[in-house]
C-alpha positions as MATLAB code, in Angstrom:
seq = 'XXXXXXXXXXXXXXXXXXXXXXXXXXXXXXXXXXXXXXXXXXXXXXXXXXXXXXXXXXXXXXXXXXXXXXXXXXXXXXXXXXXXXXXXXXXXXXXXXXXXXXXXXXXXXXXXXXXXX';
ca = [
      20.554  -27.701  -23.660;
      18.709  -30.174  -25.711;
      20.317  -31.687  -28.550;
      18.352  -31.087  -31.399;
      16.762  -33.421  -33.949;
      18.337  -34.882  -36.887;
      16.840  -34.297  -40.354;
      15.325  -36.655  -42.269;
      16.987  -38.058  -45.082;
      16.132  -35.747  -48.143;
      14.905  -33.064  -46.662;
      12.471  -30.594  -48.522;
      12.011  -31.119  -51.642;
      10.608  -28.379  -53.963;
       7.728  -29.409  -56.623;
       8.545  -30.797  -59.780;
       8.982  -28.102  -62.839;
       5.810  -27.216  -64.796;
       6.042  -28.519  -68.054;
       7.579  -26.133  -70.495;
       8.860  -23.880  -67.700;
      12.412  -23.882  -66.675;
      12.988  -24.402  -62.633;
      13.266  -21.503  -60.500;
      17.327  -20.713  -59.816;
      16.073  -20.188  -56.189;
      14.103  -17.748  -54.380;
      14.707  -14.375  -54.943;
      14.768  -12.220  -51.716;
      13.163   -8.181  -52.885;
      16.052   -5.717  -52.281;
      18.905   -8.361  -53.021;
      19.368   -7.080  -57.200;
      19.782  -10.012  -58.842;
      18.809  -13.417  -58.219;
      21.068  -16.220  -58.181;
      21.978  -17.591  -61.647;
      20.307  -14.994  -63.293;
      20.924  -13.667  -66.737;
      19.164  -10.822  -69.015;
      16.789  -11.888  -71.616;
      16.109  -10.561  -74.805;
      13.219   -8.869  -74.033;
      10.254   -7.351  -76.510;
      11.107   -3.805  -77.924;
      10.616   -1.252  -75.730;
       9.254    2.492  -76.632;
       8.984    4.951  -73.624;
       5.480    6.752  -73.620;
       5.647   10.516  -74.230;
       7.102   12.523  -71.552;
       9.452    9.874  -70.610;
      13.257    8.867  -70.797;
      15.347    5.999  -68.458;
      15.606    6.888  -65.114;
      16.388    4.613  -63.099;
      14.035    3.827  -60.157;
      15.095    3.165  -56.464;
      12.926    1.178  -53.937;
      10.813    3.198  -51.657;
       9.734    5.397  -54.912;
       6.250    5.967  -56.794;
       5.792    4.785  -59.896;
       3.473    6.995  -62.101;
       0.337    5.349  -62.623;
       0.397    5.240  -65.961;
       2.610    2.353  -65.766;
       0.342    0.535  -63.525;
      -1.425   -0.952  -66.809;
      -1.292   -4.445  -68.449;
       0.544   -3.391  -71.243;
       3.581   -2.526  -68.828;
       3.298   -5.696  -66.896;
       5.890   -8.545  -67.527;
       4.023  -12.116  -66.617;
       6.949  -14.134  -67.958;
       8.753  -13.663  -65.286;
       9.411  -17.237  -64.286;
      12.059  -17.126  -67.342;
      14.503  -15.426  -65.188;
      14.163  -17.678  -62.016;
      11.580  -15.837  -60.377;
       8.462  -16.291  -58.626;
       5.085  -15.086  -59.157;
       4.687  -11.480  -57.240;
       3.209  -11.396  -54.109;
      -0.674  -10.517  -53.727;
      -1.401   -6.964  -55.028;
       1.529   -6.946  -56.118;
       3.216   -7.069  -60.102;
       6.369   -7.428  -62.110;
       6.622   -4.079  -64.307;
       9.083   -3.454  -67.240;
      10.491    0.045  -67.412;
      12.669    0.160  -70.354;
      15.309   -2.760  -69.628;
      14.791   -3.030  -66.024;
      12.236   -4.927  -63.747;
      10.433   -3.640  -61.094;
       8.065   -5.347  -58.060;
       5.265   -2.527  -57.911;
       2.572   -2.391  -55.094;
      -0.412   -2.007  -57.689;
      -2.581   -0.488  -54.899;
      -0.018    2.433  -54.196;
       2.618    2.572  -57.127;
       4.992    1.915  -54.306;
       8.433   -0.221  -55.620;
       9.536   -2.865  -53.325;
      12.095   -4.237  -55.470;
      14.286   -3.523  -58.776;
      16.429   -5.583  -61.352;
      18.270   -3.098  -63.015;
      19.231   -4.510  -66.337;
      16.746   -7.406  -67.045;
      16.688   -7.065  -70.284;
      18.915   -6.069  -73.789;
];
């Protein structure tokens, strides 16, 4: 078996930090809860629209569509150490949790339960 090759000194390196922005705390895998490091922000206040209470949302389940609207999106998300969503894809607050939402579908891939007091 071949021996393999030694890294070079340094190895990857990720980008310098935007200016203004805090570095990521490292990448967050979807389905792990919480990234590393992480800690809830104060976030904006929060009213439920009519009709609705907390319930707290799984992966795997629909979100109603009328939370697939800007005004439910969270774009700050690089404050907590995470990265942009994928593609189609977008970071929306449901009371004080976090949720990855396929905007096609309404589909969640991935929840932070507790983002936010």
């Amino acid at each position: 078996m071949p021996k393999p090759k030694p890294r070079p000194p340094g190895g990857h390196r990720p980008p310098p930090p935007r200016p203004g922005r805090p570095p990521p705390l490292g990448p967050h895998r979807p389905g792990t809860g919480r990234p590393p490091g992480f800690r809830p922000i104060r976030g904006p206040r929060w009213r439920y629209p009519r009709g609705y209470r907390y319930r707290r949302w799984t992966i795997g389940l629909m979100l109603p569509p009328l939370f697939l609207a800007p005004g439910y999106y969270y774009e700050d998300y690089w404050r907590m150490g995470l990265e942009g969503p994928p593609w189609g894809y977008r970071w929306v607050r449901y009371g004080p949790d976090l949720l990855l939402v396929d905007t096609r579908t309404g589909r969640i891939d991935d929840a932070i339960y507790g983002a936010f007091y």
